[in-house]
C-alpha positions as CSV (number, residue, x, y, z in Angstrom):
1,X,0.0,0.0,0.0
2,X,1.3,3.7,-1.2
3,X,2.7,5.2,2.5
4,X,0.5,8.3,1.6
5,X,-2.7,6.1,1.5
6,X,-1.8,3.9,4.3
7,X,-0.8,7.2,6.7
8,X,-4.4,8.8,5.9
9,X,-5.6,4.6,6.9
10,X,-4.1,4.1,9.7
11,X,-6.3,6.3,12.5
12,X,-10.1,5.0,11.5
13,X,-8.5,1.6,11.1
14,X,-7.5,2.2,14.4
15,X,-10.6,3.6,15.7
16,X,-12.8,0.7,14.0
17,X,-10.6,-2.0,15.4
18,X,-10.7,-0.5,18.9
19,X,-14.2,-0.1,18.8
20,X,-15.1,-3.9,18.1
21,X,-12.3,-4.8,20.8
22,X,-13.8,-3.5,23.3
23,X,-17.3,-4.8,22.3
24,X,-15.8,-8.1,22.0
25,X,-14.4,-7.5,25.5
26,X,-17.6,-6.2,27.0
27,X,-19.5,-9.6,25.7
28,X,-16.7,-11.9,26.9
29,X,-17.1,-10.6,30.2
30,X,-14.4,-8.2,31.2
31,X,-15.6,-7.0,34.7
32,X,-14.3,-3.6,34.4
33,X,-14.6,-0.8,31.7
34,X,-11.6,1.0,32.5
35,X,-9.8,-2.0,31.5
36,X,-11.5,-2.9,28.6
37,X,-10.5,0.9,27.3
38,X,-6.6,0.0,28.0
39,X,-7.0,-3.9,26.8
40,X,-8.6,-2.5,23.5
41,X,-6.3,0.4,23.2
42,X,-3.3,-2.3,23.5
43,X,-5.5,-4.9,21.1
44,X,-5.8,-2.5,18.4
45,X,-2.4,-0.7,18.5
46,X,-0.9,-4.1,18.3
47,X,-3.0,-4.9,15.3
48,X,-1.8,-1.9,13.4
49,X,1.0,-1.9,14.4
50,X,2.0,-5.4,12.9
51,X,0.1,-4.5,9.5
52,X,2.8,-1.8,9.3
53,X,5.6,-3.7,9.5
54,X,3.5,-6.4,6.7
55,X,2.9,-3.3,4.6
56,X,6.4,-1.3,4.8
57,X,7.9,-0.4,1.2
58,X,11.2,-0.3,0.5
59,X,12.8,3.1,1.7
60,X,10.2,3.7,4.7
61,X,12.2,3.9,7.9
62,X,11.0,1.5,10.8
63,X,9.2,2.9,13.7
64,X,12.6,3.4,15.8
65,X,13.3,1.8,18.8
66,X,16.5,2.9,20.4
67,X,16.6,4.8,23.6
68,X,18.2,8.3,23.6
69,X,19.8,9.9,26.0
70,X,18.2,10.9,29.4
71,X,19.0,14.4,28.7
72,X,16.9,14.3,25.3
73,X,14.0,12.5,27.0
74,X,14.4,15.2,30.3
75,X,13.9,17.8,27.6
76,X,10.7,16.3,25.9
77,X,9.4,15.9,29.3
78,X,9.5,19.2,30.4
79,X,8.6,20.5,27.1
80,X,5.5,18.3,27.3
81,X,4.9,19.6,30.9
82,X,4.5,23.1,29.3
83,X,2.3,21.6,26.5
84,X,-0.2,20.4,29.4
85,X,-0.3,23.2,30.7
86,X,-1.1,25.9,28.0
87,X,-3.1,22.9,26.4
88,X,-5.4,22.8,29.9
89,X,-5.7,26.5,29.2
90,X,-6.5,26.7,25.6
91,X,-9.2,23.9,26.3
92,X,-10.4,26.1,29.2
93,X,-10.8,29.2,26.4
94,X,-12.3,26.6,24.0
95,X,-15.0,25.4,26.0
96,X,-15.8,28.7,27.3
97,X,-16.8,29.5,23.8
98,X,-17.6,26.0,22.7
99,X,-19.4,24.4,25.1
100,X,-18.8,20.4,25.5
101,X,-22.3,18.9,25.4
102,X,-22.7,15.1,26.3
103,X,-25.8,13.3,25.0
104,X,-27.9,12.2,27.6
105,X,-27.6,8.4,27.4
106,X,-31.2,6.7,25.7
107,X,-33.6,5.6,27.5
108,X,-34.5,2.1,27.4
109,X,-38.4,1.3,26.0
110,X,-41.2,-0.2,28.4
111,X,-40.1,-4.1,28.5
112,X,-37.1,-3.8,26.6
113,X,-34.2,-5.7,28.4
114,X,-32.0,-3.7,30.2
115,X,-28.4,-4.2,28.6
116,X,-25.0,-5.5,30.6
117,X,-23.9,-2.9,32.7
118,X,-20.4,-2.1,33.1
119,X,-18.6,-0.9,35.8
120,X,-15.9,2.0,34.7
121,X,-13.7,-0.3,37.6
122,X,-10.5,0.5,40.1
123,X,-9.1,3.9,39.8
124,X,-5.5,2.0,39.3
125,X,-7.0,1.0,35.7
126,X,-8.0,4.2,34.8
127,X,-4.8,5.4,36.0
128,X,-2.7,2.9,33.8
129,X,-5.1,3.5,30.8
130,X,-5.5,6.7,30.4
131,X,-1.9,8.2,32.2
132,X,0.6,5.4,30.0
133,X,-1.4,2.9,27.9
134,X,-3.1,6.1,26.0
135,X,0.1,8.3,25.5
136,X,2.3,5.2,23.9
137,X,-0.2,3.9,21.7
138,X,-1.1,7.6,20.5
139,X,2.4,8.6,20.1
140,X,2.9,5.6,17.9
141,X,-0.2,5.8,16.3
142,X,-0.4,9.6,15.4
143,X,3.5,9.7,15.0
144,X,5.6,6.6,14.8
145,X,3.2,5.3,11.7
146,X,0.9,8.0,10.6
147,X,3.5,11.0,10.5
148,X,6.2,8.3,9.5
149,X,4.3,7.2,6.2
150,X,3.8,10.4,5.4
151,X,7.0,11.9,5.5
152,X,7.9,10.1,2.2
153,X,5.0,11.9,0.4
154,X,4.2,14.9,1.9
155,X,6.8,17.6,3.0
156,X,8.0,17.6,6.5
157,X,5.8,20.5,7.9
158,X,2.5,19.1,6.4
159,X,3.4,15.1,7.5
160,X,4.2,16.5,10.9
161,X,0.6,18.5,10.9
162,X,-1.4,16.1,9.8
163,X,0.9,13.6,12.5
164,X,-0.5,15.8,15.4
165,X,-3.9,16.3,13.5
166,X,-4.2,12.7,13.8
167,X,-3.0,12.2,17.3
168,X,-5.2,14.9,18.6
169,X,-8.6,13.2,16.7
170,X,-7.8,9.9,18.5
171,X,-8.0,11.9,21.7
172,X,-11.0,14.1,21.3
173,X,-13.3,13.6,18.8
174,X,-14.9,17.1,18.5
175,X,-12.4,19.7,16.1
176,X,-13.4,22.7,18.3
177,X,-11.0,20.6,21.2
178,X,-8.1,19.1,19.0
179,X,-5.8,22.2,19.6
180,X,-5.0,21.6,23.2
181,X,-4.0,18.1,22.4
182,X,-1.8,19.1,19.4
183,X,0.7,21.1,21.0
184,X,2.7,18.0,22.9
185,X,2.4,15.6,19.8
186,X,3.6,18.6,17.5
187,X,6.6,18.9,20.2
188,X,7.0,14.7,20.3
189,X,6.6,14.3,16.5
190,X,9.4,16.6,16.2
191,X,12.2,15.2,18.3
192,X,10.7,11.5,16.7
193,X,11.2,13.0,13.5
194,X,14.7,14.8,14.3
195,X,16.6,11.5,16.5
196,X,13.8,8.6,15.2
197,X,13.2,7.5,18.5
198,X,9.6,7.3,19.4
199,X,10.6,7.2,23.1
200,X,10.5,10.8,22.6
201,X,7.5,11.0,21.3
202,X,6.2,9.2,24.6
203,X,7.7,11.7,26.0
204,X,6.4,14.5,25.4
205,X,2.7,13.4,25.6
206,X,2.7,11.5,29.3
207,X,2.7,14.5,31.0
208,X,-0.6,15.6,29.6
209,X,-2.1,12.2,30.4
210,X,-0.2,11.9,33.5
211,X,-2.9,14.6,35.8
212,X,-4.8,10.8,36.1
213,X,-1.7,9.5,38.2
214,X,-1.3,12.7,40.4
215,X,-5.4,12.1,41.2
216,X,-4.8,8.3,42.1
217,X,-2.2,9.2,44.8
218,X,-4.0,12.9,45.8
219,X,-1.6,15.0,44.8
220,X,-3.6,17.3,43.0
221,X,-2.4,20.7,43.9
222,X,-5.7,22.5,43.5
223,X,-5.2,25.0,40.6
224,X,-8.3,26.3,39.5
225,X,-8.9,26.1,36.0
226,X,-6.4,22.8,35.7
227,X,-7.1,20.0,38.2
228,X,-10.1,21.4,39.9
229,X,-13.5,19.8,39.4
230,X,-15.1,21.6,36.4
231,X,-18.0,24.1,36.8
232,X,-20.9,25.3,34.6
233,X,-19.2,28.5,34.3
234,X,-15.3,28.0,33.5
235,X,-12.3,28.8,35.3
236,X,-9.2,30.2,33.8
237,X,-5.9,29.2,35.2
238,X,-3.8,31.4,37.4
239,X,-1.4,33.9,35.2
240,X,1.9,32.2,37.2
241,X,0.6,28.8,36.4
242,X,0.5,29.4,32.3
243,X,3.8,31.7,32.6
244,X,5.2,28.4,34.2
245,X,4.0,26.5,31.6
246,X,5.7,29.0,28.6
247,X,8.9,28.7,31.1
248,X,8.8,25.2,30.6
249,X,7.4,24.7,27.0
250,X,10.7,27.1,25.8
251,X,13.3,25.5,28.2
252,X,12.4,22.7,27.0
253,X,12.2,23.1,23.5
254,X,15.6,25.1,23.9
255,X,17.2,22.2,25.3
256,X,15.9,19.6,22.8
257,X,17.4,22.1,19.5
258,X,20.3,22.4,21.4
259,X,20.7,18.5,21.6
260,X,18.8,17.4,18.3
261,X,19.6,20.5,15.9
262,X,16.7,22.5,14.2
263,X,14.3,22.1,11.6
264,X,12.4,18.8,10.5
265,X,14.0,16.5,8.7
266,X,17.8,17.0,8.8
267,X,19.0,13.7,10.6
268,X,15.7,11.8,11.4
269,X,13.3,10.3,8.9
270,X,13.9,10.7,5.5
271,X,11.8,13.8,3.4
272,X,10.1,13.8,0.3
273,X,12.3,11.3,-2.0
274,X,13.2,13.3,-4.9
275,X,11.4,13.1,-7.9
276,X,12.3,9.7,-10.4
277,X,14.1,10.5,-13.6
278,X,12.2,10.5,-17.0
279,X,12.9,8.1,-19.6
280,X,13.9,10.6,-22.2
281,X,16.0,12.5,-19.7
């Protein structure tokens, strides 16, 4: 399959295949839906995961393995706290414009039988679901095989876009809330696509998943407009609290140009190949 076409594929594949995982988990029994969500998440990234590696052409890169140095990975980390932070923000400006409606679940007919109900489960398996099982399959996903693929077809810039675009769908379905979840996969797919190590990818988007983690043990510190339980009318963050958060996306960012050079593609996955001679050249 053309990398183009297969980089467009690869998140509603991944959508449709988690979907009937988790279906298939819910009839087989699964107690919990929290662990469903992580078993399908792991079930489906797997799946594509493999059809990558049955589908790469010759000149696509692998995914990219190795491990790069703690300093590198330091960097993405605190670049990606910054990203959580300014993202929290920007989703707190979003919805106070576009408000988040949820559907009122259906109600059943007179006589109809009531369905399997499923409890969401221990907070440990939401923590492990949503704060690391979510951020490395949608850093691979959105990055190591979408943005990958379509680095050989589109230029870096636009494969790196459409990379975050892509991460940032799998996340949140409506557009109106993608932005605040683009900023840490446009700073991961980066550094993936400067040192080709999707560890940094990882990186850079478990912070933003990682509030889950802080709420299992209680150490939520209470910033209004971040961690704070949300209220018909929104609260902003505190102006310290997103200057820390610019202090930390830069420093970050600073220190990952300084180790990994700038721009997109000078010594990490390959650009647009360059055009194939004519025959009456």
């Amino acid at each position: 399959m053309p990398p183009l076409f297969w980089g467009f594929l690869v998140s509603p594949l991944w959508g449709a295949v988690f979907l009937m995982a988790a279906n298939l988990l819910a009839v087989m029994g699964v107690p919990w839906g929290y662990l469903i969500e992580g078993l399908a998440m792991v079930g489906a990234t797997a799946l594509v995961a493999r059809l990558d590696v049955a589908m790469r052409r010759p000149g696509v890169p692998e995914v990219g393995w190795r491990v790069p140095p703690a300093a590198w990975l330091a960097a993405a980390l605190l670049a990606g706290v910054g990203a959580a932070i300014l993202g929290s923000e920007i989703d707190n400006i979003v919805r106070d414009r576009v408000p988040l409606i949820t559907p009122a679940p259906p109600v059943p007919a007179p006589g109809a039988e009531a369905g399997p109900t499923i409890v969401a489960g221990p907070e440990v398996f939401r923590a492990l679901t949503h704060g690391l099982i979510a951020p490395f399959c949608l850093a691979l996903l959105g990055l190591g095989i979408t943005m990958r693929n379509l680095f050989l077809s589109l230029p870096g810039g636009m494969a790196l876009l459409v990379g975050a675009l892509a991460t940032a769908w799998s996340r949140h379905e409506h557009p109106a809330y993608w932005l605040p979840w683009m900023l840490a996969p446009l700073i991961g797919g980066w550094a993936y696509a400067r040192a080709h190590s999707i560890w940094l990818a990882v990186a850079a988007l478990l912070p933003q998943h990682a509030v889950v983690w802080l709420d299992l043990f209680g150490l939520l510190p209470g910033i209004p407009g971040f961690d704070t339980e949300p209220k018909p009318v929104v609260v902003f963050q505190p102006v310290w609290f997103d200057l820390l958060g610019v202090v930390c996306l830069f420093g970050g960012m600073f220190l990952l140009i300084r180790g990994l050079g700038a721009g997109v593609t000078t010594n990490g996955l390959p650009g647009r190949p360059p055009p194939a001679p004519r025959e009456d050249d």
